[in-house]
LUMKEMI-432431 format. One record per residue (C-alpha): residue number from 1; residue in one letter; x, y, z. Coordinates in nm, 4 decimals. Layout:
BEGIN
[NUM,'A',[X,Y,Z]]
...
//
This chain:
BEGIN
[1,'X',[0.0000,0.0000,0.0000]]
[2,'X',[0.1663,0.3350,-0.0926]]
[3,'X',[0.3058,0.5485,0.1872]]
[4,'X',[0.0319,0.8432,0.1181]]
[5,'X',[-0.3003,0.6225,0.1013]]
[6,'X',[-0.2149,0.4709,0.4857]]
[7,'X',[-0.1587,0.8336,0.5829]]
[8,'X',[-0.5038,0.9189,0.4310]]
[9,'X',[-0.6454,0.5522,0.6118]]
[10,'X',[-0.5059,0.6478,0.9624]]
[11,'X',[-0.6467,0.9688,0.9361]]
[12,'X',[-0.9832,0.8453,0.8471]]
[13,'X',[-0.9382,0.6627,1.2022]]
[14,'X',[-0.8541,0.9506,1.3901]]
[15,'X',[-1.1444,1.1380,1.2704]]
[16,'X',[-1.3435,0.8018,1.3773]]
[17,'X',[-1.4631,0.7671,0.9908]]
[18,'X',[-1.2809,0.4358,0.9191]]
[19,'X',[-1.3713,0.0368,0.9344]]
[20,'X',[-1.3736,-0.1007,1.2806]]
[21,'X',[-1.1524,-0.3538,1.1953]]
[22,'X',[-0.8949,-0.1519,1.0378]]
[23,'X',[-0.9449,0.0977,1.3971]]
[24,'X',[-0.9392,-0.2148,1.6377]]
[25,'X',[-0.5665,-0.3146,1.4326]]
[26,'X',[-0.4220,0.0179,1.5307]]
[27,'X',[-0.5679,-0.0023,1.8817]]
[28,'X',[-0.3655,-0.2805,1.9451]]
[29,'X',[-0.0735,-0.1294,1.8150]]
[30,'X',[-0.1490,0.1898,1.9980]]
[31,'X',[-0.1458,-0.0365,2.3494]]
[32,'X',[0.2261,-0.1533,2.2355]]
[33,'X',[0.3044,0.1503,2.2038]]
[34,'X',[0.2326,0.3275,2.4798]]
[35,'X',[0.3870,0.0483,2.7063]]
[36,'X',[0.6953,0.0841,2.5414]]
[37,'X',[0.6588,0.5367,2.5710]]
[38,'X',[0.5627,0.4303,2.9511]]
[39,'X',[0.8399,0.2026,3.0131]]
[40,'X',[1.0731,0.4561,2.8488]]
[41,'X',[0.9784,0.7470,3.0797]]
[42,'X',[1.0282,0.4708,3.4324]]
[43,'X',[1.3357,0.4490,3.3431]]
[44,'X',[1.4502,0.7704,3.3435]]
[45,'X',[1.2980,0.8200,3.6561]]
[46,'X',[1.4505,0.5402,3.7842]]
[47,'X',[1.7495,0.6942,3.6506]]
[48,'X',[1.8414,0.3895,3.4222]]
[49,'X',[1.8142,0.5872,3.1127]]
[50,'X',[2.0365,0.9124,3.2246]]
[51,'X',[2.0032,1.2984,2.9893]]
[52,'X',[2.3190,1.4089,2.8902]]
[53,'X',[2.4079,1.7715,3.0185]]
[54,'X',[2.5744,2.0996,2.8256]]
[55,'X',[2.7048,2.3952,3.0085]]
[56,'X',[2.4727,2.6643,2.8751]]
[57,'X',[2.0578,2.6671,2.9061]]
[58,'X',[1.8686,2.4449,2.6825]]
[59,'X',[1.5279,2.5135,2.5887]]
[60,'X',[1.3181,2.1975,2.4180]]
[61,'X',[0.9785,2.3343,2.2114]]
[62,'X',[0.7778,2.0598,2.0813]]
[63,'X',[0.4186,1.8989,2.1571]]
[64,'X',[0.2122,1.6113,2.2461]]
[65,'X',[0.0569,1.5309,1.8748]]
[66,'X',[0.1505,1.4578,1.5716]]
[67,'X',[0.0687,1.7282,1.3406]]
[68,'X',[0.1473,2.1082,1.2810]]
[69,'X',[0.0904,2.3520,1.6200]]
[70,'X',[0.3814,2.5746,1.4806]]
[71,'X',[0.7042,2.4454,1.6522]]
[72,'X',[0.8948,2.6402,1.3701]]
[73,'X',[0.7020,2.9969,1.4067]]
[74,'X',[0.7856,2.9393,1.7768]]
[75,'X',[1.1659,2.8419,1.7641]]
[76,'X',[1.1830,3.1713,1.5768]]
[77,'X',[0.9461,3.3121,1.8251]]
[78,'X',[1.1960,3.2062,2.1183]]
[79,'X',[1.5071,3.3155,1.9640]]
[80,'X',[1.3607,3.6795,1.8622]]
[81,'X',[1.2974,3.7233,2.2358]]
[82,'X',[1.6318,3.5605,2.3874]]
[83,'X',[1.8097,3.8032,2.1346]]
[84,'X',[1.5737,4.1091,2.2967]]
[85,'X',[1.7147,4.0320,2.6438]]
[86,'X',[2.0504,4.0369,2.5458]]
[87,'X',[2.1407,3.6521,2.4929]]
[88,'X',[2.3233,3.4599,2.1860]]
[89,'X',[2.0965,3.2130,2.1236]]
[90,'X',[2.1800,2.8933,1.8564]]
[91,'X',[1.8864,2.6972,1.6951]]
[92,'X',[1.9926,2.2842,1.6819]]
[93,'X',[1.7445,2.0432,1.4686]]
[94,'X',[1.6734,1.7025,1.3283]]
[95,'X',[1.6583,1.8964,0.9924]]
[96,'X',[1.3874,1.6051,0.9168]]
[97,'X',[1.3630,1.4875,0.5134]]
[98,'X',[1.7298,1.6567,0.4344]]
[99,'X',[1.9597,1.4669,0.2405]]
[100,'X',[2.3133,1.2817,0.3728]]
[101,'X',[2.3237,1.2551,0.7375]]
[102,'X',[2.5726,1.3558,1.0166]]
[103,'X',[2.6144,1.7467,1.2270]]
[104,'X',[2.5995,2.0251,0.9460]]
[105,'X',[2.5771,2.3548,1.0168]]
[106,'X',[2.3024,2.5455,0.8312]]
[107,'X',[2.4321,2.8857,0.9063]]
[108,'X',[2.6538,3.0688,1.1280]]
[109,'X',[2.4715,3.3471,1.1833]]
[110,'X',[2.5828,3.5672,0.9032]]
[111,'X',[2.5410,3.3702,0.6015]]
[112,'X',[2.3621,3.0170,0.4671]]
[113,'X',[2.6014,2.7440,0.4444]]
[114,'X',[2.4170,2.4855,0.2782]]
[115,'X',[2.1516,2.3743,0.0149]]
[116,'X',[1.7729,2.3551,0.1411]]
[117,'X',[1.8345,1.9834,0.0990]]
[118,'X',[2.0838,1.8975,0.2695]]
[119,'X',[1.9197,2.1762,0.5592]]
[120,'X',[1.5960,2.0509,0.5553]]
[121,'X',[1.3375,2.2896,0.5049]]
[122,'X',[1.2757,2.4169,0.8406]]
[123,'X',[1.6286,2.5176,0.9101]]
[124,'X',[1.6780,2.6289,0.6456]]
[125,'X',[1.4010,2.8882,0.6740]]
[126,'X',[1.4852,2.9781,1.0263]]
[127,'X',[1.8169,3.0258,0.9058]]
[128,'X',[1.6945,3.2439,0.6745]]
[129,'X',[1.4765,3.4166,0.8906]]
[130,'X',[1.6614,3.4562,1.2218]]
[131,'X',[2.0021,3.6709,1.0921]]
[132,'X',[2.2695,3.6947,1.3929]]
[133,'X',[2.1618,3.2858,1.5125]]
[134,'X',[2.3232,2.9953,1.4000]]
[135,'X',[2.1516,2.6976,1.2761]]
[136,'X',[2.2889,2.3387,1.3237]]
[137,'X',[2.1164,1.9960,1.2178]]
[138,'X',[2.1853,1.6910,1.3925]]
[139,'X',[2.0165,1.3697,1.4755]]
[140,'X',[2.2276,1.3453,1.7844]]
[141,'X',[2.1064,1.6519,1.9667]]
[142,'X',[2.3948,1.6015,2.2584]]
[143,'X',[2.6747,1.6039,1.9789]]
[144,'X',[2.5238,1.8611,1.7825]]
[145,'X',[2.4733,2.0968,2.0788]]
[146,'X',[2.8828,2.0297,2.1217]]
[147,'X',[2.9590,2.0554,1.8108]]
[148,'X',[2.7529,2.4270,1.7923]]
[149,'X',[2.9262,2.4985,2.1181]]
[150,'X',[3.2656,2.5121,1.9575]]
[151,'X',[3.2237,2.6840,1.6738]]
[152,'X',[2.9683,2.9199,1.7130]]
[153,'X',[2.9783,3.0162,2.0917]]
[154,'X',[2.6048,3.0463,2.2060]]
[155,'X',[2.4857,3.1363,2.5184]]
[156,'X',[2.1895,2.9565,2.4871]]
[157,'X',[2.0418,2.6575,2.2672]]
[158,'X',[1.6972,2.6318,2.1361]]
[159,'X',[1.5775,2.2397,2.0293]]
[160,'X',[1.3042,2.2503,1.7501]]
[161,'X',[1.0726,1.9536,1.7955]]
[162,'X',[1.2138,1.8461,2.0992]]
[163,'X',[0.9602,1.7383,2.3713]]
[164,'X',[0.9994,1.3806,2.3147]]
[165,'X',[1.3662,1.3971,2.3119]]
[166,'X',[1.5115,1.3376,2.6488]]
[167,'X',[1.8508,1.2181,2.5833]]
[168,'X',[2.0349,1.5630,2.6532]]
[169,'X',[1.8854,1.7868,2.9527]]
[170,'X',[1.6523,2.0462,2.8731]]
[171,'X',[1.5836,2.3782,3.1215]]
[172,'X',[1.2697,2.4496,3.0308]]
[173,'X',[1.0320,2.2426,2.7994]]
[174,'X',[0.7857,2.4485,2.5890]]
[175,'X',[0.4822,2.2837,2.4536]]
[176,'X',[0.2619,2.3708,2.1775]]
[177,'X',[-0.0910,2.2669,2.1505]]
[178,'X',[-0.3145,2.3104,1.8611]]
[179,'X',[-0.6328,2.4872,2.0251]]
[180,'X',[-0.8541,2.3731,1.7865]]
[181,'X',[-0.7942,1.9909,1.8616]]
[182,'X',[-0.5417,1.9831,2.1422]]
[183,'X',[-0.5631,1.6228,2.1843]]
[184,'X',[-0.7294,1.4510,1.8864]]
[185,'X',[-0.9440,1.1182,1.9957]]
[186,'X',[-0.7556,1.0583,2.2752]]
[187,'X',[-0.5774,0.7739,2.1489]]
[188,'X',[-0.1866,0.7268,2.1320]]
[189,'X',[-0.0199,0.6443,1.8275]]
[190,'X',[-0.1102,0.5334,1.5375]]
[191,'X',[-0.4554,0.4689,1.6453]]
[192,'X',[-0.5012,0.8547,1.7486]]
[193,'X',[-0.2225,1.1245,1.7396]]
[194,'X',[-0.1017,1.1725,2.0914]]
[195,'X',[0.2974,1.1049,2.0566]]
[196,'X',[0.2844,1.0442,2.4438]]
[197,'X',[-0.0070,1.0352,2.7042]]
[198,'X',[-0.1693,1.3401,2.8738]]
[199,'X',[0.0456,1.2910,3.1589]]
[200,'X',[0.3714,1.3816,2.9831]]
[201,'X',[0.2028,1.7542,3.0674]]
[202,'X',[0.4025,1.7503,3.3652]]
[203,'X',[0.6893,1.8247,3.2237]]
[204,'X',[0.6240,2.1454,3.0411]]
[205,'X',[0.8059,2.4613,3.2370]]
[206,'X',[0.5600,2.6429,2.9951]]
[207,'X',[0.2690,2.5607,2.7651]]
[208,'X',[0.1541,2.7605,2.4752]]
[209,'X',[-0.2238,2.7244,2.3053]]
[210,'X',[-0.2009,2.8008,1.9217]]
[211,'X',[-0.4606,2.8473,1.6495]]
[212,'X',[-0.7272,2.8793,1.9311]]
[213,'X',[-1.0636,2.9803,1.6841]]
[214,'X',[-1.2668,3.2557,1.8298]]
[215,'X',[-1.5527,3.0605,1.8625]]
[216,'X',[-1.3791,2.7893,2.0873]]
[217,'X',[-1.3405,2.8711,2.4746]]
[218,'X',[-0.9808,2.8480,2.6476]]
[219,'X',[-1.1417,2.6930,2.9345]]
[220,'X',[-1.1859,2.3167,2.8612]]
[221,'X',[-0.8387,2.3035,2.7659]]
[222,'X',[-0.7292,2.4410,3.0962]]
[223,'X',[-0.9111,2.2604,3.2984]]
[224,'X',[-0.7474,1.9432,3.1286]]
[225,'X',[-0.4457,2.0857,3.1842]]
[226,'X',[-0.5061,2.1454,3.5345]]
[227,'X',[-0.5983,1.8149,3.5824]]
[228,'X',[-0.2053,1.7004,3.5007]]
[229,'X',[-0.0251,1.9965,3.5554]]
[230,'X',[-0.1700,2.2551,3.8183]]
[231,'X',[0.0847,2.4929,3.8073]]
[232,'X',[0.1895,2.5201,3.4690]]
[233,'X',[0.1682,2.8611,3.3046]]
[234,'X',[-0.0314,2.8810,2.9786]]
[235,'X',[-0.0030,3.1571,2.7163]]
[236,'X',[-0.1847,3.1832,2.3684]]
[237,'X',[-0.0086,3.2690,2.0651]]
[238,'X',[-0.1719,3.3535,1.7366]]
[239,'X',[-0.0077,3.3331,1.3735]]
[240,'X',[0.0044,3.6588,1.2637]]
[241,'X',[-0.0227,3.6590,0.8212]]
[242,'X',[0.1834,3.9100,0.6221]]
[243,'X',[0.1429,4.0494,0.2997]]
[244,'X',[0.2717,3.7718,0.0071]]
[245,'X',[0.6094,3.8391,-0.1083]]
[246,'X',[0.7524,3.6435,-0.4183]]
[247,'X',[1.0793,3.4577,-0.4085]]
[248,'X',[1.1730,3.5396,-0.7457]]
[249,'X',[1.3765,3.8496,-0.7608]]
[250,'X',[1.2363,4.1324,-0.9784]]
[251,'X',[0.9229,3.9755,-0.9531]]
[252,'X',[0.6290,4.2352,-0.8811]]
[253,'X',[0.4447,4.2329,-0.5611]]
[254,'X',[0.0993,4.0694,-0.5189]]
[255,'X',[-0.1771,4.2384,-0.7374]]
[256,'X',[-0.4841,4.0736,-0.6538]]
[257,'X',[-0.4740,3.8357,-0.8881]]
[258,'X',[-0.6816,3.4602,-0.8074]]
[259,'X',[-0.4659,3.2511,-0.6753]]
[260,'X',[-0.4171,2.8721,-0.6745]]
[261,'X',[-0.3106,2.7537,-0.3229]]
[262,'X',[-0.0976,2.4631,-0.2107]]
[263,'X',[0.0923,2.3095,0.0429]]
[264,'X',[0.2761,1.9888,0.1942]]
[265,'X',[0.2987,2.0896,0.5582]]
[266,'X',[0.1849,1.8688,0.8860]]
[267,'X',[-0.1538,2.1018,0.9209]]
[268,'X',[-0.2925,2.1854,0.5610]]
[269,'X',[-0.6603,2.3326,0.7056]]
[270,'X',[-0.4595,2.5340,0.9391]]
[271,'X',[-0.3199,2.7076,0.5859]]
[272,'X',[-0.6287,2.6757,0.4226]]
[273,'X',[-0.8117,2.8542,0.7420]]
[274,'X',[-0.5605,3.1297,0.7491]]
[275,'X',[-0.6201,3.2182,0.3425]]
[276,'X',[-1.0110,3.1978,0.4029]]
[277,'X',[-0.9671,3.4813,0.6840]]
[278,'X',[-0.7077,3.6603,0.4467]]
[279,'X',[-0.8002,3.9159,0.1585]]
[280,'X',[-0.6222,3.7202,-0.0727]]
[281,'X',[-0.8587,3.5677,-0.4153]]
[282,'X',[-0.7830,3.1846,-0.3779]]
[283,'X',[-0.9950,2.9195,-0.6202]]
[284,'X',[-0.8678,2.6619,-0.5351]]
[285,'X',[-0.6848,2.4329,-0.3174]]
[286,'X',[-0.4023,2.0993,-0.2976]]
[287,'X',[-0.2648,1.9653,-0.0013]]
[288,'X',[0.0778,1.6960,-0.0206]]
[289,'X',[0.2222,1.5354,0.2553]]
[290,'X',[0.4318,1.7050,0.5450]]
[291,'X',[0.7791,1.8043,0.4260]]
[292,'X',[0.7036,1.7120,0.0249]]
[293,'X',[0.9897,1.7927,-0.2196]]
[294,'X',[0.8098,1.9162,-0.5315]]
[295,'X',[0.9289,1.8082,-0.8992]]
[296,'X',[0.9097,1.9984,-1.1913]]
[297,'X',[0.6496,1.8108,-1.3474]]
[298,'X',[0.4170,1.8485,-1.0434]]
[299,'X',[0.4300,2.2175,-1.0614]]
[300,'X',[0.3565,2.1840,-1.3941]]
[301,'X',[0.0562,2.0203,-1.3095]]
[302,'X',[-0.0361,2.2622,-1.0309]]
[303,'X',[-0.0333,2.5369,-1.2995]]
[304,'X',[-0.2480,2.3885,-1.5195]]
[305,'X',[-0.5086,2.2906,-1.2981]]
[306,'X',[-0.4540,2.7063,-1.1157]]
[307,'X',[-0.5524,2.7660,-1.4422]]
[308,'X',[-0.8576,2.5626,-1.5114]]
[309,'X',[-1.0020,2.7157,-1.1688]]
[310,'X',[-0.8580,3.0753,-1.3366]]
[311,'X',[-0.5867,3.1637,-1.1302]]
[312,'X',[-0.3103,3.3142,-1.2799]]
[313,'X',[-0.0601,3.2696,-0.9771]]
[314,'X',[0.0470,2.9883,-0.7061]]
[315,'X',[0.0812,3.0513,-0.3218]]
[316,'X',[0.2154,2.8356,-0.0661]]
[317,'X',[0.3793,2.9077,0.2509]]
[318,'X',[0.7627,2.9643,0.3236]]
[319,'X',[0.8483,2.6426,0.3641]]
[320,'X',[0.7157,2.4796,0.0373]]
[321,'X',[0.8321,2.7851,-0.1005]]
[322,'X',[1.1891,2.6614,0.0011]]
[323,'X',[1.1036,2.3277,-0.1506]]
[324,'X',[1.0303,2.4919,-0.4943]]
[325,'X',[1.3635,2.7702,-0.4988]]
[326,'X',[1.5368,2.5574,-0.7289]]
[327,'X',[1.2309,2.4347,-0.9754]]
[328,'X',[1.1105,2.6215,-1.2962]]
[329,'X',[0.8141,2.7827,-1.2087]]
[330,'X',[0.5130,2.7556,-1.5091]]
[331,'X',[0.2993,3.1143,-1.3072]]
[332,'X',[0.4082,3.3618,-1.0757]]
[333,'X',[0.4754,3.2413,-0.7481]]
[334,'X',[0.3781,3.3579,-0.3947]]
[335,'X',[0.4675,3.3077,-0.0262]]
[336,'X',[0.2626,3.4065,0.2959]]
[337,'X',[0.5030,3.5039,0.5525]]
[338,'X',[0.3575,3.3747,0.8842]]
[339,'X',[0.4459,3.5042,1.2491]]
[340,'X',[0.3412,3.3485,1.5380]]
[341,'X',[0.2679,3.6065,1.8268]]
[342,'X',[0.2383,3.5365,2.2269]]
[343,'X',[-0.0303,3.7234,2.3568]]
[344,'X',[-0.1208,3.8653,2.6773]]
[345,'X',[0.1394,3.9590,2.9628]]
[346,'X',[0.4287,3.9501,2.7935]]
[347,'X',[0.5694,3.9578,3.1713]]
[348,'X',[0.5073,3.5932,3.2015]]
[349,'X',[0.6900,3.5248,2.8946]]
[350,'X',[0.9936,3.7127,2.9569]]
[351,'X',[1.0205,3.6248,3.2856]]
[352,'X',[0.9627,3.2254,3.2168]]
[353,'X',[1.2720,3.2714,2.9640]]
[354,'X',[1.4154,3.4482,3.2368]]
[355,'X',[1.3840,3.2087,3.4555]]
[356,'X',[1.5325,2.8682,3.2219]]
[357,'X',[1.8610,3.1475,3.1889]]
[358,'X',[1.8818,3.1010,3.5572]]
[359,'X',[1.7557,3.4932,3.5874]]
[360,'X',[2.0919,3.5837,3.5302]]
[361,'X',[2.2693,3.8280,3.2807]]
[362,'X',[2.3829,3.7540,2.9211]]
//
């Protein structure tokens, strides 16, 4: 069975719209599963399994599900506000779907280093994005963090996707959860899309609610929340849209043209959501998989079917845009820049980052 039709099956199970057979297979896989992410986190307690240590603060930002809640708007997020208060902070990730293997460093602050795909497309767009922080990919987050410790010189490290990772120490542990389904069914892995149960809340110095609708309440969340972690602070962020830029040089800015949207990123609707609310003239819309490298030929076939909706442009976000940099492009292409934004007392932000630099100076 190809790779994209299970994805498309399992979700159908999450969503509870799927054969009970096919649901009551993954159950039972689910149950293995979370024995195994139980056993796991007895015996670090125990302190069988032992985290490796570095001498500066290390902040972990990840979450509980498996799907987009915008770990990559809020590593950028982070670092924007470590820089504010005076700190040098580094960025260190998996750089999942890049090509080759083994520590590379992205950038070093000043200047890209490397391709997109030998990056991976979220470094490489933080790289891009955050001038004056260094970006290092690693599957070994310990060696990595050494490895960006003698070259670069941080004074702090930030670890995209991180929350599951428990190998090297972490200071504080920032978790993202998607307001609009913060949980899913309930279910672990693969039968639902909880990467660990409700009671890995505990371990969050911070949690952060994203993509909260307006017409959903804050207040069954929290008192879930509560229920695991009493004392946790909880901020909301919101993603914050920009006017499209193009990443073709010389090319014009937006002019109101239709547009054919597209993307390949963990939380398509969220995208699709975020155009609806814009001003922007979209006909039509294709989602691919999270982290898709796109080939000439399909953009080929994205333009023609733009066209048969009559759009005479494509927009994506930035990091499909990435994916596309070095591909002929058939129409115009566009980008939507997206921030995300914490909101509220910016006092208990500051001062939780405060806090996981041991309140000190930089």
């Amino acid at each position: 069975m190809a790779t994209g039709s299970l994805r498309r099956r399992i979700l159908h199970v999450w969503s509870g719209d799927a054969p009970k057979l096919f649901s009551a297979g993954l159950a039972v896989l689910s149950l293995g599963y979370g024995a195994l992410v139980r056993l796991r986190e007895v015996c670090y307690r125990l302190g069988i399994f032992r985290a490796r240590t570095l001498p500066i603060p290390v902040i972990g930002i990840g979450n509980l599900t498996s799907g987009g809640t915008g770990k990559t708007p809020m590593v950028e997020e982070v670092a924007r506000a470590l820089l504010e208060l005076g700190w040098k902070p580094a960025v260190l990730s998996r750089g999942y779907g890049r090509t080759g293997g083994g520590i590379v460093a992205v950038s070093d602050g000043a200047r890209l280093l490397v391709s997109p795909r030998k990056a991976g497309d979220e470094p490489f767009l933080l790289a891009r994005r955050l001038p004056g922080v260094p970006v290092v990919v690693g599957a070994h987050r310990h060696r990595a963090g050494r490895f960006c410790l003698e070259r670069f010189c941080p004074s702090v490290l930030i670890l995209d996707d991180a929350y599951q990772h428990r190998t090297l120490k972490k200071d504080g542990e920032i978790l993202l959860m998607n307001g609009a389904d913060p949980w899913g069914n309930g279910w672990l892995l693969p039968r639902g899309p909880l990467r660990e149960p409700l009671s890995a809340l505990r371990r969050a110095s911070l949690i952060v609610i994203t993509d909260l609708r307006a017409s959903e309440s804050l207040q069954p969340i929290l008192e879930r929340i509560r229920r695991y972690h009493p004392d946790a602070p909880v901020l909301v962020a919101e993603r914050e849209a920009f006017a499209p830029v193009s990443p073709d040089p010389g090319q014009p800015d937006y002019d109101g043209r239709p547009l054919f949207a597209f993307c390949g990123i963990a939380n398509p609707e969220g995208f699709r959501r975020a155009l609806a609310e814009s001003k922007l003239t979209v006909v039509g819309f294709t989602a691919f998989p999270d982290h898709h490298w796109y080939s000439e030929r399909q953009l080929r076939e994205l333009a023609d079917e733009a066209r048969r909706h009559g759009a005479s442009g494509l927009i994506t976000t930035e990091k499909d845009g990435v994916r596309c940099e070095a591909i002929a492009r058939p129409l115009p292409l566009w980008v939507a820049p997206i921030r995300l934004r914490v909101k509220g007392d910016q006092k208990i932000w500051h001062d939780h980052l405060l806090a996981v630099m041991k309140c000190g100076s930089p």
